[in-house]
Backbone as JSON, one array per atom type, in Angstrom:
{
  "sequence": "XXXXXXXXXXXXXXXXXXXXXXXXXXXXXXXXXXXXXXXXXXXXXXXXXXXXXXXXXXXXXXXXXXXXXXXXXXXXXXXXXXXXXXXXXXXXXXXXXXXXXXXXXXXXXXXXXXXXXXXXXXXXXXXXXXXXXXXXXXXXXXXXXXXXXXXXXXXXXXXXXXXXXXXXXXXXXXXXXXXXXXXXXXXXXXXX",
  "N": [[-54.14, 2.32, 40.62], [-55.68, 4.0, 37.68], [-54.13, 5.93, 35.24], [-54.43, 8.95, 33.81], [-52.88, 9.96, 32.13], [-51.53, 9.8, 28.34], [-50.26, 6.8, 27.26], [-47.04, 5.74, 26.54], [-45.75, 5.61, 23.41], [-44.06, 3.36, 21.51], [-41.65, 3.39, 18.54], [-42.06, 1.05, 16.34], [-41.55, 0.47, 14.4], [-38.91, 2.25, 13.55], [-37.18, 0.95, 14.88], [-37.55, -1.61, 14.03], [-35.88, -1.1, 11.47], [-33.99, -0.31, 12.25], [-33.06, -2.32, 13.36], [-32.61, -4.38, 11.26], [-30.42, -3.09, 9.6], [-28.31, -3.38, 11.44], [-28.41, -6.0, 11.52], [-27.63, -6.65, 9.17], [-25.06, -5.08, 8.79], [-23.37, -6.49, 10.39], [-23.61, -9.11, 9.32], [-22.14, -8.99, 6.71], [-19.2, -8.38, 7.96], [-18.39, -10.76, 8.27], [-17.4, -12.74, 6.5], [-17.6, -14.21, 3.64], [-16.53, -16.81, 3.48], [-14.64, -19.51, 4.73], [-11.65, -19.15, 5.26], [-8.63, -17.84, 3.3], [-6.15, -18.52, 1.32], [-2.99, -17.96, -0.47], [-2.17, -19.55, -3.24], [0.41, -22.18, -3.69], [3.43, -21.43, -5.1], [5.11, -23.12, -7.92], [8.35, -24.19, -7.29], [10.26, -23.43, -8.48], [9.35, -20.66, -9.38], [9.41, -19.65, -6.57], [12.09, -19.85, -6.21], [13.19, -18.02, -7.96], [12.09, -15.51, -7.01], [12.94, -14.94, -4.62], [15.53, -14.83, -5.2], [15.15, -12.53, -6.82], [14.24, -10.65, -5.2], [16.47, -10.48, -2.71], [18.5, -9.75, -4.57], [17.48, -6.98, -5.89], [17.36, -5.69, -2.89], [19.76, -6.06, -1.96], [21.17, -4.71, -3.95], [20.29, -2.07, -3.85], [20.56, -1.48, -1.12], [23.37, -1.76, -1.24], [24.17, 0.34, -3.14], [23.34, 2.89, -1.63], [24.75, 2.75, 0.48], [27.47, 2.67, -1.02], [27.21, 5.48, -2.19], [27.02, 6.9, -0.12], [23.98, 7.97, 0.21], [20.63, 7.98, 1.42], [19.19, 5.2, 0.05], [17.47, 2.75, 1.03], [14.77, 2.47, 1.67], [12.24, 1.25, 4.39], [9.37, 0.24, 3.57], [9.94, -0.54, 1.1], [10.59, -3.31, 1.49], [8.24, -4.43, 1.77], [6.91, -3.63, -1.04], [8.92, -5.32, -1.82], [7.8, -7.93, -1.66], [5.64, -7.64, -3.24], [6.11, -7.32, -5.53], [7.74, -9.21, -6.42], [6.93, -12.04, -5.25], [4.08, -11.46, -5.86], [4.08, -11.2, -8.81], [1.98, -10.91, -10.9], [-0.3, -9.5, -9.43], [-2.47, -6.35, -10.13], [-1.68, -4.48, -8.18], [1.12, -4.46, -8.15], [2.22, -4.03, -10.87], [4.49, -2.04, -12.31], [3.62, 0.9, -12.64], [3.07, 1.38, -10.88], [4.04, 1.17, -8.66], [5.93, 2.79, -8.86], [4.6, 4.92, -9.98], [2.7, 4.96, -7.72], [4.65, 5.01, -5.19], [6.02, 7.96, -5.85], [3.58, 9.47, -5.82], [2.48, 9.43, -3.5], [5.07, 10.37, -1.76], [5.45, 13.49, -2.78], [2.75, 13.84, -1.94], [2.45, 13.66, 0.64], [4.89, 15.65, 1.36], [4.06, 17.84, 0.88], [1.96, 18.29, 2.61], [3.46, 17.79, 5.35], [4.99, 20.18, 5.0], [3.19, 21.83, 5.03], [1.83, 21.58, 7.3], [2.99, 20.58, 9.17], [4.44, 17.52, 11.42], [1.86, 16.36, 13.28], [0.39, 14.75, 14.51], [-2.08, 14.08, 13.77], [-1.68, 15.15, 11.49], [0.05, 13.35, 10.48], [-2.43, 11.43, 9.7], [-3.88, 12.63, 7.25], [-1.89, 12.72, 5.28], [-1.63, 10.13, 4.96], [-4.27, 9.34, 4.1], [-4.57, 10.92, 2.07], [-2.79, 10.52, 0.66], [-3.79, 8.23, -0.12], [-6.23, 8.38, -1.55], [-5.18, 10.08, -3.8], [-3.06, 8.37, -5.24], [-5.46, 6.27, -5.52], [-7.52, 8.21, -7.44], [-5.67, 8.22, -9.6], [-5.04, 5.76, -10.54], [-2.54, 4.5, -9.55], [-2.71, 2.83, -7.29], [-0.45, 1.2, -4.73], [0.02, -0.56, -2.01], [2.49, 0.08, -0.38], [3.09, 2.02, -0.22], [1.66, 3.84, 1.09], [3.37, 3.77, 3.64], [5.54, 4.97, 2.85], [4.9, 7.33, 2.66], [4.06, 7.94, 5.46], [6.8, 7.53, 6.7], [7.81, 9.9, 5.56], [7.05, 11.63, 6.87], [7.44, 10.66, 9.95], [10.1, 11.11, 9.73], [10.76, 13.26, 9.19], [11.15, 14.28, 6.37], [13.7, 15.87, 4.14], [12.74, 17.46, 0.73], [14.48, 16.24, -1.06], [14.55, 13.6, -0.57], [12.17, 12.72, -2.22], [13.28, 12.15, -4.54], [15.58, 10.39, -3.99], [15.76, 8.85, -1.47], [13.26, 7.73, -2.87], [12.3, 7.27, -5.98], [14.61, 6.54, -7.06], [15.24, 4.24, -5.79], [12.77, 2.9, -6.38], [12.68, 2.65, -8.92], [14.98, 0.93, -9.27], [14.37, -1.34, -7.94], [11.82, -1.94, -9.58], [13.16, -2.69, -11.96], [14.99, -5.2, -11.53], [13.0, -6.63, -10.71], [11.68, -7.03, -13.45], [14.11, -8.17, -14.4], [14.41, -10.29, -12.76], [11.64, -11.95, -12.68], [11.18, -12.25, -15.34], [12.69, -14.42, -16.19], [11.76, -16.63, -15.26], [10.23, -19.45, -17.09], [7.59, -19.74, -17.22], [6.69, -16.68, -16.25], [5.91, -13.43, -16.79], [6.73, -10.41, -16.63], [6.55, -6.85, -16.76], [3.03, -6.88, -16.74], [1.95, -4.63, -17.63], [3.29, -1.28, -18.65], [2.4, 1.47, -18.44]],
  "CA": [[-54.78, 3.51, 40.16], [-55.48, 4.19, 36.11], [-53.52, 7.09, 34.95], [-55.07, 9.33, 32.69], [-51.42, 10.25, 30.77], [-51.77, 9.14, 27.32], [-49.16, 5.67, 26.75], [-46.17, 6.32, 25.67], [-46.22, 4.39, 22.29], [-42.8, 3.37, 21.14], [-41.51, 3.25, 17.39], [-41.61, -0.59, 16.24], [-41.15, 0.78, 12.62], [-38.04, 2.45, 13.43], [-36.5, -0.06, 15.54], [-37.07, -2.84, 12.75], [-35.53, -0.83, 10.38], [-32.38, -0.12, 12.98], [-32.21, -3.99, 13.84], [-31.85, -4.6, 10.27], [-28.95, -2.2, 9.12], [-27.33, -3.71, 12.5], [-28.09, -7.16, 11.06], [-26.56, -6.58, 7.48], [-23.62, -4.63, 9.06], [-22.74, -8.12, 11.03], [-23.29, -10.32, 7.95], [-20.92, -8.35, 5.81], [-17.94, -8.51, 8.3], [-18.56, -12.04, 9.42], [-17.18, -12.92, 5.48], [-18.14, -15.17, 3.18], [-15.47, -18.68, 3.02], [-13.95, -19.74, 5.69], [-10.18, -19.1, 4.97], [-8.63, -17.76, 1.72], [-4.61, -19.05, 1.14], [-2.39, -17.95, -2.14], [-1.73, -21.17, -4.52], [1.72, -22.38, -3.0], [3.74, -21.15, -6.32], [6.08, -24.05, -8.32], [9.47, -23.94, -6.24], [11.0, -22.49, -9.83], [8.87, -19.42, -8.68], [9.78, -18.99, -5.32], [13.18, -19.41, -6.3], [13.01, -16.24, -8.73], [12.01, -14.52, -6.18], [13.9, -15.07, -3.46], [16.56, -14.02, -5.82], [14.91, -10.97, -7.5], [14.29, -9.84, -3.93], [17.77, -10.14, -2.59], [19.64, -8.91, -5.46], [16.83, -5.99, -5.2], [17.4, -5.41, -2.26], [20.86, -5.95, -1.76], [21.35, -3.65, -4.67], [19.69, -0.78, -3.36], [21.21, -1.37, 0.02], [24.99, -1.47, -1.94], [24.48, 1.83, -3.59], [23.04, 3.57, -0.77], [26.58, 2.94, 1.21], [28.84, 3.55, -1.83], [26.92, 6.67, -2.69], [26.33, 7.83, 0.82], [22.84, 8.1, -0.35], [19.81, 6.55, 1.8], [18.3, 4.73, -1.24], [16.65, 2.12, 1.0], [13.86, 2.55, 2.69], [11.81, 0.42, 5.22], [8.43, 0.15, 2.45], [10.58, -1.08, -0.17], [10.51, -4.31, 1.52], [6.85, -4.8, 1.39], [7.59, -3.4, -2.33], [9.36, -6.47, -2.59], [6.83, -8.68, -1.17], [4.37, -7.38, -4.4], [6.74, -7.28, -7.22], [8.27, -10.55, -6.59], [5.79, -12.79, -4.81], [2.67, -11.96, -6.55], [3.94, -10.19, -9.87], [0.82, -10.94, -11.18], [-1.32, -8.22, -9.21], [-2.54, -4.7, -10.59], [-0.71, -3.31, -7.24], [2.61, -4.28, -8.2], [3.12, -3.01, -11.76], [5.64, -0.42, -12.66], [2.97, 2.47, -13.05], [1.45, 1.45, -9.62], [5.14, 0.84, -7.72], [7.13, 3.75, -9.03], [4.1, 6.35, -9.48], [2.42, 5.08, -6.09], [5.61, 5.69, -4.4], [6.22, 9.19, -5.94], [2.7, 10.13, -5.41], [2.54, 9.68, -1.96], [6.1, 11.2, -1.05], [5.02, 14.56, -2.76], [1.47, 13.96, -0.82], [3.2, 13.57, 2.46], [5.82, 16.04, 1.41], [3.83, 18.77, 1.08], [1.56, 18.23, 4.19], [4.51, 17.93, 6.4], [5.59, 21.24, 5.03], [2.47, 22.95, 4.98], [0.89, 21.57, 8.67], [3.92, 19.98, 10.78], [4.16, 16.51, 11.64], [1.34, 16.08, 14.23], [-0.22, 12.85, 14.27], [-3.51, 14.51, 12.38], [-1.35, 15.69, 9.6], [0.35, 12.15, 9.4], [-3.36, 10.75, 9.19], [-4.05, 13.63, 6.59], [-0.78, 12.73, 4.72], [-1.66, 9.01, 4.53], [-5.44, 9.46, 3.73], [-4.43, 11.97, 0.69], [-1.68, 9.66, -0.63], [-4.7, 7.09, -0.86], [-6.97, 9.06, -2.39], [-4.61, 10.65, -5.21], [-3.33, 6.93, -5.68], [-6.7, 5.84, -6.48], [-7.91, 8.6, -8.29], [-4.64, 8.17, -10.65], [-5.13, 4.34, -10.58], [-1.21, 4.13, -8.73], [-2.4, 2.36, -5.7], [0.28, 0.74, -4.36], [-0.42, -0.27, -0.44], [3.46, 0.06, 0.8], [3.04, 3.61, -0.66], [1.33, 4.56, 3.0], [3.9, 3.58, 4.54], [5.94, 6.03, 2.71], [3.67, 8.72, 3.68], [4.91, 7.83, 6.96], [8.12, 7.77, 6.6], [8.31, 10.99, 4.81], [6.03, 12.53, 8.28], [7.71, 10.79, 10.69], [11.41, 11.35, 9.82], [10.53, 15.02, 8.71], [12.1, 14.47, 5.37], [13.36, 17.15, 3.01], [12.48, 17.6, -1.23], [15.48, 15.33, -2.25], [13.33, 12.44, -0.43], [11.39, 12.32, -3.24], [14.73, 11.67, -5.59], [16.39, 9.9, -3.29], [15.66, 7.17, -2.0], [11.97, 6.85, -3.29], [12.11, 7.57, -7.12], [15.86, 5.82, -7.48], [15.13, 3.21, -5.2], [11.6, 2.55, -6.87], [13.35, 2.23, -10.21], [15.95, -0.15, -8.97], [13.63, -2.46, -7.5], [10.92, -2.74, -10.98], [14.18, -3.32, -13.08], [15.12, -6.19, -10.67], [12.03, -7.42, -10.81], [11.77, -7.54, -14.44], [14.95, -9.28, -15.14], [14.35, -12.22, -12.63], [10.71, -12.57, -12.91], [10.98, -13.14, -16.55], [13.92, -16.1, -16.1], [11.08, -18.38, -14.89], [9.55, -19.61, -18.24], [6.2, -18.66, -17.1], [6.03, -15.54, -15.62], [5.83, -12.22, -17.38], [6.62, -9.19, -15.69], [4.91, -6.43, -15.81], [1.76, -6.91, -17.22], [1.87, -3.3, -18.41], [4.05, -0.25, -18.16], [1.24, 2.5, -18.19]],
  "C": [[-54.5, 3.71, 38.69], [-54.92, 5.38, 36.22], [-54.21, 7.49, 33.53], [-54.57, 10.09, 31.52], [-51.97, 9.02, 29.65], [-50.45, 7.6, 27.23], [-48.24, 5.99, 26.01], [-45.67, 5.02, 24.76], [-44.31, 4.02, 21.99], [-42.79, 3.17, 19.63], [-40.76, 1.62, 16.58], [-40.51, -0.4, 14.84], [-39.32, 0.84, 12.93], [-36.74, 1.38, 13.89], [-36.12, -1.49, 14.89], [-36.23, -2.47, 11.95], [-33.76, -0.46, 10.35], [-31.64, -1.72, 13.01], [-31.55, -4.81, 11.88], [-30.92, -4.42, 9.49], [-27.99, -3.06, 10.14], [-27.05, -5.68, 11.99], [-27.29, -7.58, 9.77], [-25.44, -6.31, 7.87], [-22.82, -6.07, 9.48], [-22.85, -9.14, 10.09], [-22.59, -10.2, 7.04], [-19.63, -8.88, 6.39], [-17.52, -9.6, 8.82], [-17.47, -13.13, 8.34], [-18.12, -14.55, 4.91], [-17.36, -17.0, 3.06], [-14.54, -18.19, 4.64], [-12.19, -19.08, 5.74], [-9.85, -18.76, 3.25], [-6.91, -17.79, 1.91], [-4.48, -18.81, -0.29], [-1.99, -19.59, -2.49], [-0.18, -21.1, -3.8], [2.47, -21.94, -4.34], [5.0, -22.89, -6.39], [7.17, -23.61, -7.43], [10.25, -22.81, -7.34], [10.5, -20.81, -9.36], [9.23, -18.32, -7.49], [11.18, -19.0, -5.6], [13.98, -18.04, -6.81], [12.97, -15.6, -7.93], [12.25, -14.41, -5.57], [15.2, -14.67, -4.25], [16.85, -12.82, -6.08], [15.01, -10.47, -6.06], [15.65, -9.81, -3.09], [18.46, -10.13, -2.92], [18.77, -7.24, -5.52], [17.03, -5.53, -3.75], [18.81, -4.67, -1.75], [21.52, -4.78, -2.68], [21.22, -2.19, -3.97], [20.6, -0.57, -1.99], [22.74, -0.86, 0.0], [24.81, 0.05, -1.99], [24.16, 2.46, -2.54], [24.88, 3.53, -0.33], [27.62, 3.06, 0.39], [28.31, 5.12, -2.51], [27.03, 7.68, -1.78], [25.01, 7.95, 0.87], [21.65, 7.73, 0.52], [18.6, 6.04, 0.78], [17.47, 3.5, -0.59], [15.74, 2.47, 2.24], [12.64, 1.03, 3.83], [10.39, -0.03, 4.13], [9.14, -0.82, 1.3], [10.77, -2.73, 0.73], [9.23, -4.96, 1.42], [6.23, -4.6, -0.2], [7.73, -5.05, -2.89], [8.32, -7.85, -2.93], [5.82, -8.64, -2.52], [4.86, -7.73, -5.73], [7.41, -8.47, -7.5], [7.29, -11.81, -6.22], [4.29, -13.04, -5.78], [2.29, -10.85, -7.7], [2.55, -9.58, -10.7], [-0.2, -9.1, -10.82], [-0.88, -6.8, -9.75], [-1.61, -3.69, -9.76], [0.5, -3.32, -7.59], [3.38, -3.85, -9.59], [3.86, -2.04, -11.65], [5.1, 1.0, -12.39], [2.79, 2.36, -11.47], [2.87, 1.83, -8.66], [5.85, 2.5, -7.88], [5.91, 5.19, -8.96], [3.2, 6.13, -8.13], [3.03, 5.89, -4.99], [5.54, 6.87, -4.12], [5.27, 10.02, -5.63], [2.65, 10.35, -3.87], [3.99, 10.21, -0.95], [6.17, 12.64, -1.4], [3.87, 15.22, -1.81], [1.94, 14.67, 0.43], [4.45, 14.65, 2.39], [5.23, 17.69, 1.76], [2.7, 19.24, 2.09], [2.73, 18.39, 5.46], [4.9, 19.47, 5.89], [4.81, 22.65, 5.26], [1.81, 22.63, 6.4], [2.1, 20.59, 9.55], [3.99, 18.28, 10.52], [3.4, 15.73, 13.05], [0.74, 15.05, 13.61], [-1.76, 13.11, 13.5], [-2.95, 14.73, 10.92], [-0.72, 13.82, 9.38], [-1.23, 11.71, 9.2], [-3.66, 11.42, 7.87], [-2.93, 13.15, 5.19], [-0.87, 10.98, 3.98], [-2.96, 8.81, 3.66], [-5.17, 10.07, 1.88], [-3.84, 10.99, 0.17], [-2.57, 8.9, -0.94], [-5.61, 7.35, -1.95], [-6.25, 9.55, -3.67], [-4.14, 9.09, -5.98], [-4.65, 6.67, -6.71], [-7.37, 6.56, -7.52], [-6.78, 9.09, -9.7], [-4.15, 7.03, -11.09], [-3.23, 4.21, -10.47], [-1.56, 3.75, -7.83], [-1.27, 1.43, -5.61], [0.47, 1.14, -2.77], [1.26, -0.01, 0.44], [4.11, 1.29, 0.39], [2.73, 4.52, 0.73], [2.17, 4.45, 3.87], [4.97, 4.73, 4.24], [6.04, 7.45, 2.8], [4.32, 8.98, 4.6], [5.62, 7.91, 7.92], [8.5, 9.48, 6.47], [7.77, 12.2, 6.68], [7.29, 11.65, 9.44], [9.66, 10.96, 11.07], [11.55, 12.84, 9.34], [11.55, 15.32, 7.54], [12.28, 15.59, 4.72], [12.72, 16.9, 1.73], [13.36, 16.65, -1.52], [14.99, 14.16, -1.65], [12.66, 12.11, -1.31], [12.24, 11.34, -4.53], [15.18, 10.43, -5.06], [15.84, 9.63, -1.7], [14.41, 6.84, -2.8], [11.92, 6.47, -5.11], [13.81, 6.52, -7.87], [15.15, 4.74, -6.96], [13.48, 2.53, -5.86], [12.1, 1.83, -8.31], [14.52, 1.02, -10.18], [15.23, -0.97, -9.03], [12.68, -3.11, -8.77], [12.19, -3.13, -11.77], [14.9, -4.69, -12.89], [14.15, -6.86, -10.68], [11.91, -7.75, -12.47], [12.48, -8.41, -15.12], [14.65, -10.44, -14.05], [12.78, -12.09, -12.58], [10.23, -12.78, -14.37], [12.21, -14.09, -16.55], [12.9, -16.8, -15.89], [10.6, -17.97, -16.1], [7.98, -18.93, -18.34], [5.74, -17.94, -17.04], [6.61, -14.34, -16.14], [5.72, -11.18, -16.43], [7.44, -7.72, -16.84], [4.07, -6.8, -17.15], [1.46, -5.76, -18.28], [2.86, -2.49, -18.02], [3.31, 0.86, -17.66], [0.24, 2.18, -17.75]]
}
């Protein structure tokens, strides 16, 4: 039996125009090269830094227990990972390491004080530190983790001093004296 309802037409237009956003989205995240590996560095390199990083480290760790102090934090090893490993990058300068840090433990300092530490304010707390970061060109990625820290140990104000702002300053001055011993490598790039 014909039905004398009109056909219900469907929208080809729209549907091309969906399959193609859905097809770009999947060719973006699919990447472009197979694999991407850092340059193995000269051994002279890795030796530096396997130095700078545990006299950095160990430093920070010392004073903390003859000060009483907790000057090291759990970040400051991924810290190390930037400022020794791959001095080179924009993330691990001085401006980026020490005002990254400080930015995002005021961020996170004054979220935790003004909304708690519920698991929205840490997202809130990490989100902001990224955003002020970037719009103060301090990113520095083991800055979020400080965020973090600051939210999930419900730090006080001398958090900011102590450990992040000492312990930030330890670590670039450590890095400067052994990543200029290797002949090659200049550290930092910039101060500001």
């Amino acid at each position: 039996m014909k039905s004398f309802l009109p056909k219900r037409q469907f929208n080809y237009t729209y549907t091309k125009k969906f399959h193609y956003k859905l097809h770009g989205y999947w060719f973006k995240i699919r990447a472009n090269k197979r694999s991407f590996t850092l340059d193995i560095p000269h051994h002279k390199h890795i030796f530096w830094s396997w130095c700078g990083s545990f006299f950095g480290i160990a430093l920070t760790a010392y004073l903390s227990v003859k000060t009483n102090s907790p000057l090291l934090i759990a970040p400051f090893g991924a810290t190390s990972v930037l400022i020794f490993g791959v001095p080179d990058s924009p993330l691990a300068q001085p401006r980026n390491v020490i005002g990254g840090n400080c930015l995002a433990a005021i961020v996170s300092l004054i979220v935790l004080h003004l909304c708690g530490s519920e698991p929205w304010a840490m997202g809130m707390a990490v989100a902001t530190a990224i955003g002020v970061m970037q719009l103060t060109a301090t990113l520095h990625p083991p800055s979020g983790a400080v965020a973090l820290v600051v939210m999930m140990t419900k730090a006080p104000w001398e958090f900011l001093v102590t450990p992040v702002l000492e312990g930030s300053i330890i670590l670039v001055l450590c890095a400067v004296i052994f990543n200029n011993l290797a002949k090659e490598r200049t550290y930092p790039k910039y101060w500001l």
